[in-house]
C-alpha positions as a Markdown table, in Angstrom:
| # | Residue | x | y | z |
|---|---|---|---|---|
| 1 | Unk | -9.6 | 14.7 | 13.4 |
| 2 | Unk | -7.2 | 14.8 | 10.4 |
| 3 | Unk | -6.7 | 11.7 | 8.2 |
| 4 | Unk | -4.6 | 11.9 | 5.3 |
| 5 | Unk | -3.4 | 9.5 | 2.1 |
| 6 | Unk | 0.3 | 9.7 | 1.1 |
| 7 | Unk | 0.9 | 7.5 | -2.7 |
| 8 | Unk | 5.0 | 7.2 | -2.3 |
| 9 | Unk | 5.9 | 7.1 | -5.5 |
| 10 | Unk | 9.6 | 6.0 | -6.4 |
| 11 | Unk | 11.1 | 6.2 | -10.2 |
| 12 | Unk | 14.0 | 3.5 | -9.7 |
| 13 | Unk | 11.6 | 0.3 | -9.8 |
| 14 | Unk | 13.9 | -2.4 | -10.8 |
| 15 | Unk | 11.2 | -4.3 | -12.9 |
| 16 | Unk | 9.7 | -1.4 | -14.1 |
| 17 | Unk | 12.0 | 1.9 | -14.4 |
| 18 | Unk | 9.8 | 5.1 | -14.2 |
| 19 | Unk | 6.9 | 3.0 | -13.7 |
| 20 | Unk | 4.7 | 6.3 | -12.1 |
| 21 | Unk | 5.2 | 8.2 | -14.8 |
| 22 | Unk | 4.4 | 5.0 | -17.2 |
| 23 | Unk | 1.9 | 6.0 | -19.7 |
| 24 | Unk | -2.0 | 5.0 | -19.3 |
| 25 | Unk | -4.5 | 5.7 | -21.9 |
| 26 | Unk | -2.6 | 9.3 | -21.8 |
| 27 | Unk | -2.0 | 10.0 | -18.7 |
| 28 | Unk | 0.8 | 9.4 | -16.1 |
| 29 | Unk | 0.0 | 6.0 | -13.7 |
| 30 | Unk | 0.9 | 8.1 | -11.1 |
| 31 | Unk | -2.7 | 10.6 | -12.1 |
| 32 | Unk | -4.5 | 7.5 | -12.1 |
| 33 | Unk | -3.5 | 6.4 | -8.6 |
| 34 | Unk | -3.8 | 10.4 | -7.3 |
| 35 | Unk | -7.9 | 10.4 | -9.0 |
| 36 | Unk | -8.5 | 7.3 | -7.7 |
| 37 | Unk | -7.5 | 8.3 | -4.1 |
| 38 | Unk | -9.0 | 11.5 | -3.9 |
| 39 | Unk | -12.4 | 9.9 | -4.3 |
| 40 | Unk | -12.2 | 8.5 | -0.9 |
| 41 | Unk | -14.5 | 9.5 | 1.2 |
| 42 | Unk | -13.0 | 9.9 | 4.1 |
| 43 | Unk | -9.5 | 11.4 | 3.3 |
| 44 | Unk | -8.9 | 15.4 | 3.7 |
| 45 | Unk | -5.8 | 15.7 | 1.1 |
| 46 | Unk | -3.8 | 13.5 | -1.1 |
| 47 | Unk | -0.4 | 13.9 | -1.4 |
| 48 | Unk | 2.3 | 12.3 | -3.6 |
| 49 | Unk | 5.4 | 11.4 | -2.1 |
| 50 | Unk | 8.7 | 11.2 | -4.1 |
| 51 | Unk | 12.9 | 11.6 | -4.1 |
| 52 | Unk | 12.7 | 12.0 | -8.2 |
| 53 | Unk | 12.2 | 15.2 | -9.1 |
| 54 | Unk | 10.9 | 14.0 | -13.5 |
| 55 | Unk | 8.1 | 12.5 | -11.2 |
| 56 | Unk | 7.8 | 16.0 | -9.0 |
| 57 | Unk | 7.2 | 18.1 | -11.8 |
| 58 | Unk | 5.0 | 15.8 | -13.5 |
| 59 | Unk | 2.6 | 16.0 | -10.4 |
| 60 | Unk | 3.2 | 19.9 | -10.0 |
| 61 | Unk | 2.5 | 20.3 | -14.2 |
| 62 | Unk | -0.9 | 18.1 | -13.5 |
| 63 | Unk | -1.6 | 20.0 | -10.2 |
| 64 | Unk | -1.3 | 17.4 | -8.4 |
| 65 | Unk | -0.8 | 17.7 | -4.5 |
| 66 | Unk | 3.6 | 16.3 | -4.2 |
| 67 | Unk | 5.7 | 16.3 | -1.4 |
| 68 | Unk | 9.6 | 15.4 | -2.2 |
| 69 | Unk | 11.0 | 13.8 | 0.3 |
| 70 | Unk | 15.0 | 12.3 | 1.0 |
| 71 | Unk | 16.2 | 10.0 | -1.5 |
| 72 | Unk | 17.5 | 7.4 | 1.4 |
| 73 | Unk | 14.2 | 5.9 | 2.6 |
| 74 | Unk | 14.4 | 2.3 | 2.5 |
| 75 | Unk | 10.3 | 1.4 | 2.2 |
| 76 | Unk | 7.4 | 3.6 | 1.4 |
| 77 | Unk | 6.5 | 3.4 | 5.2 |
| 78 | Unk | 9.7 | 5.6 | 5.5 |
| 79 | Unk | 8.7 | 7.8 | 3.2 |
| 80 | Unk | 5.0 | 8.7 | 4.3 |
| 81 | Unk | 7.0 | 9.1 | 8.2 |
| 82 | Unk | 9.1 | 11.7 | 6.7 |
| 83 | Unk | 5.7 | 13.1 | 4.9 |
| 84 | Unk | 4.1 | 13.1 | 8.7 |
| 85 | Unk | 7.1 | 15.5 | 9.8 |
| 86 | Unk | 5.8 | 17.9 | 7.1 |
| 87 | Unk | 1.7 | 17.4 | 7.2 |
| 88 | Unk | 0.4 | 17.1 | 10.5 |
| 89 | Unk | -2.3 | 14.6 | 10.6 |
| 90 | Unk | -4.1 | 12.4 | 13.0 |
| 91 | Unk | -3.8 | 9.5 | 10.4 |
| 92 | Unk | -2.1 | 8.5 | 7.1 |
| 93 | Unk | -3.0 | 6.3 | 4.4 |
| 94 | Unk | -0.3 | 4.3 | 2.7 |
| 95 | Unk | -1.7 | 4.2 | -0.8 |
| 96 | Unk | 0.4 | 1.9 | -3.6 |
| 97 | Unk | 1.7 | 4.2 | -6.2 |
| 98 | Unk | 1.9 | 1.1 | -8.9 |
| 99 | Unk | -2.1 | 0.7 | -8.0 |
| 100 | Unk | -3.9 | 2.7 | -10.9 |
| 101 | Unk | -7.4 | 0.8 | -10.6 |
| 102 | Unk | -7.7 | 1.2 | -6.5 |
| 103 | Unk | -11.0 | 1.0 | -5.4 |
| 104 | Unk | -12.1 | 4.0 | -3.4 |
| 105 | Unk | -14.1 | 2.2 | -1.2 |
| 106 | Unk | -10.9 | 0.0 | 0.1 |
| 107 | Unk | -9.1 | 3.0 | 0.8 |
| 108 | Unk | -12.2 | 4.4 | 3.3 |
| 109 | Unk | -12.3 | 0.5 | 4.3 |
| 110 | Unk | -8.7 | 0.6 | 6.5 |
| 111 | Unk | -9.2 | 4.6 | 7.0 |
| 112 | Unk | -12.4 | 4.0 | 8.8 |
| 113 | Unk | -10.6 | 0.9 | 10.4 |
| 114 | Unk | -7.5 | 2.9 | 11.9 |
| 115 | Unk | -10.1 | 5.5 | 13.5 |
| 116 | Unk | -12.4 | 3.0 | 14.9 |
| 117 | Unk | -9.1 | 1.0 | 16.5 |
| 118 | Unk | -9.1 | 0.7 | 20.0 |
| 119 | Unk | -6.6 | -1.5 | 21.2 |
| 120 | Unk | -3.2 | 0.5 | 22.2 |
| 121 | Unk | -0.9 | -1.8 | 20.6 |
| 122 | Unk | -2.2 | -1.9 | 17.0 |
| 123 | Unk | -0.2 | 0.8 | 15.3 |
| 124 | Unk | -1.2 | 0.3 | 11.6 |
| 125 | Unk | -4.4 | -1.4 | 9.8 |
| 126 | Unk | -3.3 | -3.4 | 6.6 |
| 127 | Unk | -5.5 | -4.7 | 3.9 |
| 128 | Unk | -5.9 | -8.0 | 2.9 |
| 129 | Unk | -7.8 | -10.7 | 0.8 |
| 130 | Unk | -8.4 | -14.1 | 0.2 |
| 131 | Unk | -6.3 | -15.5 | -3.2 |
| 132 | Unk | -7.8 | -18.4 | -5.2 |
| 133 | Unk | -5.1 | -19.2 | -7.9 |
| 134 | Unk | -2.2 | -21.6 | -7.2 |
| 135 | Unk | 0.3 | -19.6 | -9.1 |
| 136 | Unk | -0.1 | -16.2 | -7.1 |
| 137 | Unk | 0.0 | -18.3 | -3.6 |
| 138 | Unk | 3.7 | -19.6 | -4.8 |
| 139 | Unk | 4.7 | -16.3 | -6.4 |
| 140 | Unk | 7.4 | -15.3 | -4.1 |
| 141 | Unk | 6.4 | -11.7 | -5.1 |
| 142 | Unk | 3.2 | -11.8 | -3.2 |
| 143 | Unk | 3.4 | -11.5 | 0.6 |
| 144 | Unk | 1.2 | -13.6 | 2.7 |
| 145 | Unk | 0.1 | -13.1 | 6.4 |
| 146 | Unk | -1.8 | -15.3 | 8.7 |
| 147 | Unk | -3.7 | -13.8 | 11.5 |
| 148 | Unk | -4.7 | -14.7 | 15.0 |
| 149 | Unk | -8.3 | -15.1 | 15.6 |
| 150 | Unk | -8.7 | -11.8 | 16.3 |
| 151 | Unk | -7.1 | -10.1 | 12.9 |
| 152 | Unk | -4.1 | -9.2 | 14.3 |
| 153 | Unk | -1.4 | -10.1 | 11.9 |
| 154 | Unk | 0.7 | -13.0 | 13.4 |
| 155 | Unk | 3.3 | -13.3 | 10.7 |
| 156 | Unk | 3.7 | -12.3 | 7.0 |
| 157 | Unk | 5.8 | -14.3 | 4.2 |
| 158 | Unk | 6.7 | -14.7 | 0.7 |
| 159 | Unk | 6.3 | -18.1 | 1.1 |
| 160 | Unk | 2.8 | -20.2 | 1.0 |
| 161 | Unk | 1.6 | -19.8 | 4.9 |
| 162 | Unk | 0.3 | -21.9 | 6.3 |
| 163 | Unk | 2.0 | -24.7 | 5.2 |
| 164 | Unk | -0.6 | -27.4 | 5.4 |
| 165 | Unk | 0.4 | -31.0 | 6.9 |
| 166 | Unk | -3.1 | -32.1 | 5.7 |
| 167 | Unk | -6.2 | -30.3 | 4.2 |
| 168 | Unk | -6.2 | -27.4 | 1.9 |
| 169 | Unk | -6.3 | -24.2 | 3.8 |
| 170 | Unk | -6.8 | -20.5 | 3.1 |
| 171 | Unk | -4.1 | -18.6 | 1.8 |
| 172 | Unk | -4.5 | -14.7 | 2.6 |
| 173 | Unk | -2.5 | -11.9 | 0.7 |
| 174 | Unk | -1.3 | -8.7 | 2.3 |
| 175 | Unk | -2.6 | -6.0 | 0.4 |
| 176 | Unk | -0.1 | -2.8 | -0.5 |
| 177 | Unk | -3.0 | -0.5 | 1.7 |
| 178 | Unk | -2.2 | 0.5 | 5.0 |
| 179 | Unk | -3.3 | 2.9 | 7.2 |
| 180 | Unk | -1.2 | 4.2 | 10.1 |
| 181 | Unk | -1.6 | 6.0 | 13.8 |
| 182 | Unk | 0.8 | 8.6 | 13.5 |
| 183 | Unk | 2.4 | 7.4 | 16.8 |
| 184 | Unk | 3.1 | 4.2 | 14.3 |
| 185 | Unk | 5.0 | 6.0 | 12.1 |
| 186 | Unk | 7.0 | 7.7 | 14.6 |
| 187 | Unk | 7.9 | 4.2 | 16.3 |
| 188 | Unk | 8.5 | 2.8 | 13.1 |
| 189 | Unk | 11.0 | 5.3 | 11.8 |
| 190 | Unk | 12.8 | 4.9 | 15.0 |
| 191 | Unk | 13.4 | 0.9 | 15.0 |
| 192 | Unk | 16.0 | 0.1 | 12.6 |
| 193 | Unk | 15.3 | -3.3 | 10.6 |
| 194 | Unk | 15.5 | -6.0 | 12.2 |
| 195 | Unk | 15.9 | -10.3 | 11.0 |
| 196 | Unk | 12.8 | -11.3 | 10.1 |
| 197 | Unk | 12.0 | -7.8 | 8.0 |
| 198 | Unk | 15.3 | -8.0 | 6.2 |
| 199 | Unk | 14.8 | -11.4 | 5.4 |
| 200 | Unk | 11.4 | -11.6 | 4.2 |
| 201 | Unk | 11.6 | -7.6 | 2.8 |
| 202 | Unk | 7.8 | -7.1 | 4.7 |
| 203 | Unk | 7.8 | -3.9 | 6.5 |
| 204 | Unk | 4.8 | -4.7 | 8.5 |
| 205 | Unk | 7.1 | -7.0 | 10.4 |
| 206 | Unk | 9.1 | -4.0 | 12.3 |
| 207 | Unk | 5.8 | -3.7 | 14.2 |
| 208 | Unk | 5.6 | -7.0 | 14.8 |
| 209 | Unk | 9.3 | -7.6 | 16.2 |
| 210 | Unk | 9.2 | -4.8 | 18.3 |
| 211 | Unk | 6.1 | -5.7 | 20.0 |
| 212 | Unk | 3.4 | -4.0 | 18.4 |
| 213 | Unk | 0.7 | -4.8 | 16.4 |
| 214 | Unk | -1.3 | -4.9 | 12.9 |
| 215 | Unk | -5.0 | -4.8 | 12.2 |
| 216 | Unk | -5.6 | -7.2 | 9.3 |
| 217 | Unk | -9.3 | -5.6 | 7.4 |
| 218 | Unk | -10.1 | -7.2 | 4.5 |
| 219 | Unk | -11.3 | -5.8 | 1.2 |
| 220 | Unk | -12.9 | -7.0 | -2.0 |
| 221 | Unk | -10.8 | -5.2 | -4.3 |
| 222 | Unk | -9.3 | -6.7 | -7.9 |
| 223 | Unk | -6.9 | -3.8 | -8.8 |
| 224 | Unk | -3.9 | -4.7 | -10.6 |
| 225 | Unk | -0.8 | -4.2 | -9.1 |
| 226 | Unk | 1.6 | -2.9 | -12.0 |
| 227 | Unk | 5.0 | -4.6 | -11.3 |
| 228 | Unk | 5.7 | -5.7 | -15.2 |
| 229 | Unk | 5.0 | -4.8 | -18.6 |
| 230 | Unk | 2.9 | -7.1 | -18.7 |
| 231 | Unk | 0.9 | -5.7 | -15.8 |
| 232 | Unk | 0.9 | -2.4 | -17.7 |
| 233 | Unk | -0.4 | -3.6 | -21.1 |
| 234 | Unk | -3.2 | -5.6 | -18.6 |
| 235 | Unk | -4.1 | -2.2 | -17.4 |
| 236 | Unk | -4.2 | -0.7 | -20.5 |
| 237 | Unk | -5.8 | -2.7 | -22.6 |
| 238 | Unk | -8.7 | -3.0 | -19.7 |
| 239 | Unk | -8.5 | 1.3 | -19.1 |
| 240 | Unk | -8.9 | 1.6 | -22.9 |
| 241 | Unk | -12.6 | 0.3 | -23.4 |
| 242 | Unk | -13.5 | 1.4 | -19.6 |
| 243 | Unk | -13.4 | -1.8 | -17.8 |
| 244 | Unk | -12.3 | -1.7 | -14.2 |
| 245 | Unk | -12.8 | -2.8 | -11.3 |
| 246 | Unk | -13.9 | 0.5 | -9.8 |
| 247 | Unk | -16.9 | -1.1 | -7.8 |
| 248 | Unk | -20.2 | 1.7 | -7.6 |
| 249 | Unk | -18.9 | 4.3 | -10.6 |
């Protein structure tokens, strides 16, 4: 049994242009993802996945496992199901390329999840965790999911979900960590998008309109997802004087 991690990494961000190849305490974001992902445990290779080719021959300069794949893909679950046309694997591991603090551990956490799935339907396994400030549950940039008792994902949005009449509820956040069957990546790259996807911009929710399903798992992890600058400095500044969130190291 084979199992994978793909880190799609894309230079036209349109908050942060060239952001894998930002700069991070002198090295490349994109090397920081890449070391942080071949700790896992339970992955055989790592490979970078990209349509730029700066961001190719960066990786190929560092030695650094890349695969460049079409420029067209509309998410990065496109772009690791063109990667599982050219790495046969029993299982692939979505892994943020914007995510230079990952833990390890989380990455094994929905690897060890897809293997152990039993249930036909569920095609991928996506991280998730519990959020605890106001502002990031109404930041339309973070993607929310409810589940059905049983961790399957019942719907994902940019809006707070659920909406609560009375009470204060949870509020869960869908993780950028996913790990797929690779069956799930064929059926996904063969459903073309359909309303709810293209209106929320969650690509977990192809599965979901065409009858299939998603493992919620959820991990303690407090990596920093760089979207801004000001994401970037955060990292920085916290990378400079060795304080991460790298739980165990």
């Amino acid at each position: 049994m084979k199992i994978i991690g793909i880190i799609p990494a894309r230079y036209k961000s349109t908050r942060l242009p060239g952001k894998p190849l930002a700069d991070i305490c002198g090295k490349p974001m994109i090397w920081h993802v890449y070391q942080r992902a071949i700790k896992a445990k339970l992955l055989d290779e790592v490979y970078i996945a990209t349509d730029d080719k700066r961001i190719q021959d960066a990786c190929s300069q560092m030695g650094l496992n890349v695969i460049f794949t079409l420029d067209s893909h509309l998410t990065g679950t496109d772009r690791v199901a063109e990667c599982a046309t050219i790495v046969e694997a029993d299982y692939y591991i979505n892994i943020q390329g914007d995510e230079p603090m990952i833990d390890p551990k989380s990455i094994d956490i929905v690897a060890q999840a897809i293997m152990s799935e039993k249930n036909k339907l569920v095609m991928a396994v996506n991280a998730f965790s519990l959020m605890h400030k106001k502002d990031e549950i109404n930041d339309k940039n973070v993607v929310k999911v409810v589940m059905r008792s049983s961790n399957l994902a019942l719907f994902y949005s940019r809006l707070p979900i659920p909406r609560p009449k009375i009470g204060e509820p949870r509020h869960y956040k869908q993780l950028g960590l996913y790990a797929f069957k690779k069956e799930g990546l064929r059926i996904f790259s063969s459903n073309s998008i359909h309303s709810l996807e293209d209106s929320e911009g969650v690509e977990m929710l192809r599965f979901l309109e065409n009858n299939y399903d998603v493992r919620m798992i959820e991990v303690h992890d407090d990596s920093i997802s760089v979207d801004t600058k000001e994401d970037l400095s955060r990292v920085v500044d916290l990378m400079s004087i060795g304080l991460t969130p790298l739980k165990g190291s």
